[in-house]
C-alpha positions as CSV (number, residue, x, y, z in Angstrom):
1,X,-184.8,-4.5,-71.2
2,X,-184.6,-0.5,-70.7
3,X,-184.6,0.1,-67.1
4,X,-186.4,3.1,-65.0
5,X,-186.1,4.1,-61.2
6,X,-189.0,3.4,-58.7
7,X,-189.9,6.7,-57.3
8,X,-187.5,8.4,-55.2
9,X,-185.9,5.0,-53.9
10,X,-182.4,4.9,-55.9
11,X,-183.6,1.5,-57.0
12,X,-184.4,0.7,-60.5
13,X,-187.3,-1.5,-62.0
14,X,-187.8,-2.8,-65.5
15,X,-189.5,-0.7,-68.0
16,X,-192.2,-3.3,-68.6
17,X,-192.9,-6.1,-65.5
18,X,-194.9,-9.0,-65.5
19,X,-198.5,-9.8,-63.6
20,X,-199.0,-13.1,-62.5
21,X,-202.4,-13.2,-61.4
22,X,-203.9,-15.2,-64.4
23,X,-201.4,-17.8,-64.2
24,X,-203.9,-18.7,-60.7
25,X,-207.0,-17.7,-61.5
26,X,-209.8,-15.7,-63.4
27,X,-208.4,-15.8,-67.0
28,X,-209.3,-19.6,-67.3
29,X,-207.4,-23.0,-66.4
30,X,-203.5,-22.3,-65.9
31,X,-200.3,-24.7,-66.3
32,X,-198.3,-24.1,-63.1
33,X,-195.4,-25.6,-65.5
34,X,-195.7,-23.4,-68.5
35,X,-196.2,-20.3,-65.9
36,X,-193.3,-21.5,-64.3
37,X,-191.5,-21.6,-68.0
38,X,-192.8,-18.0,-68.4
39,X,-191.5,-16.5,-65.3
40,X,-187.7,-17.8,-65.8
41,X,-187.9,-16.8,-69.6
42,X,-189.0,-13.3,-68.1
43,X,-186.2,-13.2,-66.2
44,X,-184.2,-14.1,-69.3
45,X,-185.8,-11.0,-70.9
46,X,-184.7,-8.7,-68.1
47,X,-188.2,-8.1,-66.8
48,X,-187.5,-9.3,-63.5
49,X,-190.7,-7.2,-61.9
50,X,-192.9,-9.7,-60.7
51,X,-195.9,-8.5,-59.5
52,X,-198.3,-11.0,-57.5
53,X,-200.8,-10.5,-54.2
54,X,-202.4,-12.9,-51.5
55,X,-205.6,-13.5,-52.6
56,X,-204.4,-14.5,-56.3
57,X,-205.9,-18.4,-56.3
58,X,-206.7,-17.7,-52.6
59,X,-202.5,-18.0,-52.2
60,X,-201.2,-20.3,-54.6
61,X,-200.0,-17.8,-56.4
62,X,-197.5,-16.8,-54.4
63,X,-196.9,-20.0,-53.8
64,X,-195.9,-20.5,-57.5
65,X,-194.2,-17.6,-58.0
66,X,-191.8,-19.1,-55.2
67,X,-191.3,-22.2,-56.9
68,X,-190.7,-20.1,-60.1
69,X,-188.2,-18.4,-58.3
70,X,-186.3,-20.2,-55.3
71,X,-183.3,-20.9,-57.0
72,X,-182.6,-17.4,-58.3
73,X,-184.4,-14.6,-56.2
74,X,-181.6,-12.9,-56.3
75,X,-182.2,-11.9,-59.8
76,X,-186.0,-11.0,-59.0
77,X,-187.7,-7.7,-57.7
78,X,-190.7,-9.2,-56.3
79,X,-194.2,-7.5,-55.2
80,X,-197.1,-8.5,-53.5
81,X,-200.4,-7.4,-51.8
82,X,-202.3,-7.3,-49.0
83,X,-206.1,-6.3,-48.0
84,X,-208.8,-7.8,-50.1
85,X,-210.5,-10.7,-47.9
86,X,-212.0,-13.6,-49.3
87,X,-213.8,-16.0,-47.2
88,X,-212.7,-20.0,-47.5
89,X,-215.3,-20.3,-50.1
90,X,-213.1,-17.8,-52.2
91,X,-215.9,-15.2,-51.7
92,X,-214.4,-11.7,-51.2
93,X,-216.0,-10.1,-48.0
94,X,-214.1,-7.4,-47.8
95,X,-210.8,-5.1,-46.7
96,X,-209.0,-4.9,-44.0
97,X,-206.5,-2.5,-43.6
98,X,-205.7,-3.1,-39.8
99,X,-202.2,-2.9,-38.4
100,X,-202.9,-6.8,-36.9
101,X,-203.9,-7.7,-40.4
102,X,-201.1,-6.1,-42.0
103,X,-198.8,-8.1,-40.0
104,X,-200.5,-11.4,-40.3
105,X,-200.7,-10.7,-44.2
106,X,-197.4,-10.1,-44.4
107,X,-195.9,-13.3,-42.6
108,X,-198.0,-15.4,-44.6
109,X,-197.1,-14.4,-47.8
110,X,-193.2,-14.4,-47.1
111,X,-193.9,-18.1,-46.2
112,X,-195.8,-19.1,-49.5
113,X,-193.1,-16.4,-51.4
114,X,-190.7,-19.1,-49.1
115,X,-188.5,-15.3,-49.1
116,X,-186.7,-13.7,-46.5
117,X,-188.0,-10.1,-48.0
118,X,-190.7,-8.3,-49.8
119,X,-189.0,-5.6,-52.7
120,X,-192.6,-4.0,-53.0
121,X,-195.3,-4.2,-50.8
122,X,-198.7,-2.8,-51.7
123,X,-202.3,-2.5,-49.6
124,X,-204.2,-3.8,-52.6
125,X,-207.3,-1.8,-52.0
126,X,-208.0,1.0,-49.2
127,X,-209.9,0.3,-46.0
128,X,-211.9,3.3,-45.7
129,X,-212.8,2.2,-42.3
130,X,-209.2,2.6,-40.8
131,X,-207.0,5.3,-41.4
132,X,-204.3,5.3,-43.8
133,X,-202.0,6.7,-41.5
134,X,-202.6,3.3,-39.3
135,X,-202.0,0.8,-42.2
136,X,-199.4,2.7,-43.6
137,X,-197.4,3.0,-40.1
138,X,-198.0,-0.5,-39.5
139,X,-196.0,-1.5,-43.1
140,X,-193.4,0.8,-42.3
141,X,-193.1,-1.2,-39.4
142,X,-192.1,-3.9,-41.9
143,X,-189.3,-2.3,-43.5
144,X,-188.0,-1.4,-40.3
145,X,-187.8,-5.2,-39.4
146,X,-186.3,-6.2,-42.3
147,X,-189.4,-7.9,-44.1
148,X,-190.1,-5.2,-46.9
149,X,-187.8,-3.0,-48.7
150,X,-190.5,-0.6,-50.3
151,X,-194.2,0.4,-49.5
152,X,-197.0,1.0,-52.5
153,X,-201.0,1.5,-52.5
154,X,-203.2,-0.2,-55.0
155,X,-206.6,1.7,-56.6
156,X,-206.0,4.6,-53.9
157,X,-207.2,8.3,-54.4
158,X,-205.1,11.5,-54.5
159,X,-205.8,12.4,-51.3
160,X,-205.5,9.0,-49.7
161,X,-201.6,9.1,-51.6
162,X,-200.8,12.5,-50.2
163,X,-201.3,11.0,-46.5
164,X,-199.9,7.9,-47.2
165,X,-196.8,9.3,-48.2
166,X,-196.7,11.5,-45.4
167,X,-196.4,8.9,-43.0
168,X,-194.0,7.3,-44.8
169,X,-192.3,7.5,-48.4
170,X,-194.5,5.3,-50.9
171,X,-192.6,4.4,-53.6
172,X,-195.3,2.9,-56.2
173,X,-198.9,3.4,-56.9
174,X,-200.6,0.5,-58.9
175,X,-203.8,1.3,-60.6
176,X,-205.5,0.2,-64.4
177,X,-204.2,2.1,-67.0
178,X,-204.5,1.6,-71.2
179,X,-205.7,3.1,-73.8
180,X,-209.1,2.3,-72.6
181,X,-209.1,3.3,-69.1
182,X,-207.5,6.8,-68.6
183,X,-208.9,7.6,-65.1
184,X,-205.4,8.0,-63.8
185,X,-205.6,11.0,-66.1
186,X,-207.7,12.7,-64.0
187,X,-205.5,13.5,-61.0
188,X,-203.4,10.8,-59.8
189,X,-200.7,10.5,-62.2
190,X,-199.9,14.3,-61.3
191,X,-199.9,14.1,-57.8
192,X,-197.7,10.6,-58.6
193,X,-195.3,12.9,-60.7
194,X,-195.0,15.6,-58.0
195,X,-194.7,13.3,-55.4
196,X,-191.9,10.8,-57.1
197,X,-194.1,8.1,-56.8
198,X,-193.9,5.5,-59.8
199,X,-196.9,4.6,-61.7
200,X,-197.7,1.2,-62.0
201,X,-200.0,0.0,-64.7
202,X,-202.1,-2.7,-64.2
203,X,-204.1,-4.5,-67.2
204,X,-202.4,-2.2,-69.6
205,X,-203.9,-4.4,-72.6
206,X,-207.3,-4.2,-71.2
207,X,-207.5,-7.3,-69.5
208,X,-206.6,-8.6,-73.2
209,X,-208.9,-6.9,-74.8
210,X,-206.2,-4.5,-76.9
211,X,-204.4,-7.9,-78.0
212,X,-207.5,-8.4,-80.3
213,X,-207.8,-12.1,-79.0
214,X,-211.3,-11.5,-77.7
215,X,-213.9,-10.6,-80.0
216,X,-216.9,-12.5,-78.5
217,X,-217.7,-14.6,-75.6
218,X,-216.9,-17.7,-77.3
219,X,-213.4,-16.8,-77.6
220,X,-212.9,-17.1,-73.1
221,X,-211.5,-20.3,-72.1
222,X,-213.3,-22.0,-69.7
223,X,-213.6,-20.2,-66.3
224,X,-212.9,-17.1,-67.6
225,X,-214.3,-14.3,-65.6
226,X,-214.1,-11.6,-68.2
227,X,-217.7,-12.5,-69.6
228,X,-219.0,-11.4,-66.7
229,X,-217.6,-8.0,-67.2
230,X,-219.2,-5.1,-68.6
231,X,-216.7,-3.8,-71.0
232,X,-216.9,-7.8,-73.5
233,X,-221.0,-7.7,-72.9
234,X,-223.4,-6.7,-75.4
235,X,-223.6,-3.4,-76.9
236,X,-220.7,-1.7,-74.8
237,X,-218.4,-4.8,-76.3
238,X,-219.7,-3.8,-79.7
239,X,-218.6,-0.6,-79.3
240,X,-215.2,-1.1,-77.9
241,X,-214.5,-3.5,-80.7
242,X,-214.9,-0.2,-82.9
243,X,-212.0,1.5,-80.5
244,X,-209.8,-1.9,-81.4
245,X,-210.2,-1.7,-85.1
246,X,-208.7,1.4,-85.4
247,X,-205.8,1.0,-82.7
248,X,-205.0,-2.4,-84.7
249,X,-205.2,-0.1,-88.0
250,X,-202.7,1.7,-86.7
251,X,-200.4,-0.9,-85.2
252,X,-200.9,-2.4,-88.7
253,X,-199.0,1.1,-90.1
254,X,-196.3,1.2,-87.5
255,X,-195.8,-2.9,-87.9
256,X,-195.9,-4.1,-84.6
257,X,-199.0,-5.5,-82.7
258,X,-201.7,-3.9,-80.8
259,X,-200.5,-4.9,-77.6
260,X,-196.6,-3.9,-78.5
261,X,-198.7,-0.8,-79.7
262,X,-200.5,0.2,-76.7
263,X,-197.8,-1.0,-74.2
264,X,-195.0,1.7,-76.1
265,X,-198.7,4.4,-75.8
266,X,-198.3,4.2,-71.9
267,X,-194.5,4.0,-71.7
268,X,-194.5,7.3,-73.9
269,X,-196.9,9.1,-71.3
270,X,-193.7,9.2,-69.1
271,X,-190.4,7.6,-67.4
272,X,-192.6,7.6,-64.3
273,X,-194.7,4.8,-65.6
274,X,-194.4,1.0,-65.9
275,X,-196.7,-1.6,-67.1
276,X,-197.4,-5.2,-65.7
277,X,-199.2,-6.7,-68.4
278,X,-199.7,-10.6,-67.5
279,X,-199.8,-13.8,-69.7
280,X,-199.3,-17.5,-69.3
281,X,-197.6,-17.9,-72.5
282,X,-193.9,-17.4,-73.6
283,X,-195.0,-16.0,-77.2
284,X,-196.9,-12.9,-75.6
285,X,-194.1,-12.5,-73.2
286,X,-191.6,-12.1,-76.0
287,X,-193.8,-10.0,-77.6
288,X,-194.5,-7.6,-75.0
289,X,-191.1,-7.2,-73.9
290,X,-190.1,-6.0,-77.8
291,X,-192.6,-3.2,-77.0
292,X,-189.9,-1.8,-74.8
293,X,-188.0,-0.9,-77.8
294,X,-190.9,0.8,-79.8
295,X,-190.6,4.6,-80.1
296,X,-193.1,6.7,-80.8
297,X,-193.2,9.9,-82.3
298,X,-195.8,13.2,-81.6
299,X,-197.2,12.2,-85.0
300,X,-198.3,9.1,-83.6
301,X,-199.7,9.9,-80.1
302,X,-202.0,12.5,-81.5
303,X,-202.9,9.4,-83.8
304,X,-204.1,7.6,-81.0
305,X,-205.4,9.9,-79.0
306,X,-207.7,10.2,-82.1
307,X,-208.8,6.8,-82.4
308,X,-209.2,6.4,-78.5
309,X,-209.9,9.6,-76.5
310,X,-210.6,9.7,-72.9
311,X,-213.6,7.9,-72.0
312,X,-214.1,6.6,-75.1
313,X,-214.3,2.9,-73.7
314,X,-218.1,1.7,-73.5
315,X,-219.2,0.1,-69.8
316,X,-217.7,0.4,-66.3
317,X,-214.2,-1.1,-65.5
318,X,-215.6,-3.1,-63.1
319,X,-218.5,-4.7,-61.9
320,X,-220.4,-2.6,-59.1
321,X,-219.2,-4.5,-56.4
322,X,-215.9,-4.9,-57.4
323,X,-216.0,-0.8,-58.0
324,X,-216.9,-0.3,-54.6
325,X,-213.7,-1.8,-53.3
326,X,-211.9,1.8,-55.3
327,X,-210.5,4.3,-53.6
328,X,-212.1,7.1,-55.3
């Protein structure tokens, strides 16, 4: 696996992690064995970027991603988040970017993590209610004990980076990026680059959408949220399923997938940027990691940005509550 440096740290990160959220929860019933299975074969690959948070299956997780890897975190960069609040009920009621929170967060997942150490620790969506500078100083406090190696931000705007970072370096910023949300575009990639802060991509195949796996509703597994999102409901799905014929027509072309094909889009928009794209099965794993090794030339970028411009995706990312929780 092709390697690139996180930020300005000296440290280096695969070119293409793994999320683990939907081996927990929201993309239907998971296999804590076969996720298990996934996690060592991505270590195998080389993508050793792990990328998990707190409120994943309200903690469990982190809790499997310690199983995965107990017996060889040596050979694991490991993330994990802080800030979204769910009630017992699993309800989310909120974020809390308090320096007591911070520190509470942080204890509990190194015990479900069952780690000594935190590589990269993000707040996973800003509390506009306390300063950054608090929240931020209170993780820095972190790596100063010994708890977290590196600080990131999840879903936070330009300004609320350029604070951040002034209180102390951050060394990742993890927002959703793919061909069919290029919001990053707008200013936060830039002020990423000038800042040497690496990108990380979350749901770089659309929440699965760019794999071509999801057409209609019947094709969720049972307890999949994703019906409930705007982007697969009604006309907006009809019209994004336009937007997937022709980035599959391409892929078709080139001979790789869509997913391999939209993966090697966002690695091509610079060295700065590295995708997490998540999966509970080996066979996509393999397949995302060969993506890594897909080059592609001017030709075919001005291909794509063809088929998918900015803003060409139908319906909002997120539902409105959930968009309220973005730092925009």
């Amino acid at each position: 696996m092709k390697m690139r440096m996180l930020g300005r740290t000296g440290s280096s990160i695969p070119a293409i992690g793994l999320g683990c959220m939907g081996m927990s929860e929201f993309y239907g019933p998971g296999d804590d064995r076969e996720s298990i299975r996934v996690i060592h074969r991505a270590l195998e690959l080389g993508m050793n970027f792990l990328d998990t948070a707190d409120v994943y299956g309200m903690g469990r997780n982190e809790e499997l991603v310690g199983r995965a890897i107990g017996d060889r975190r040596e050979k694991v960069f490991l993330a994990t988040k802080f800030g979204n609040v769910r009630n017992a009920k699993g309800e989310w009621t909120g974020v809390d970017g308090s320096a007591d929170y911070v520190r509470r967060s942080c204890e509990a997942s190194l015990k479900r993590l069952g780690v000594q150490v935190i590589d990269l620790y993000y707040q996973h969506r800003v509390d506009t209610e306390v300063p950054i500078e608090e929240t931020v100083g209170a993780m820095a406090r972190l790596v100063e004990q010994g708890k977290v190696r590196f600080l990131g931000l999840s879903e936070a705007a330009t300004k609320t980076l350029r604070r951040a970072h002034a209180t102390h370096p951050i060394a990742a910023l993890q927002t959703e990026y793919s061909l069919w949300t290029r919001d990053p575009e707008d200013g936060i990639l830039s002020t990423c680059r000038e800042l040497g802060v690496t990108f990380v991509a979350y749901s770089p195949l659309g929440r699965g959408f760019l794999s071509g796996r999801f057409r209609n509703q019947d094709d969720f597994p049972r307890g999949d949220y994703r019906p409930n999102h705007p982007r697969f409901q009604g006309e907006n799905l009809s019209r994004n399923l336009e937007l997937l014929r022709r980035v599959e027509a391409i892929a078709t072309r080139m001979g790789c997938t869509s997913s391999q094909l939209a993966l090697a889009w966002l690695l091509a928009r610079g060295d700065g940027i590295v995708p997490i794209p998540g999966t509970k099965r080996i066979k996509y794993l393999e397949e995302n990691a060969a993506a890594a090794d897909i080059v592609l030339t001017a030709d075919d970028l001005a291909l794509l940005e063809e088929a998918v411009p900015p803003g060409a995706a139908a319906g909002a990312r997120y539902v409105e509550a959930a968009m309220k929780r973005v730092n925009l």
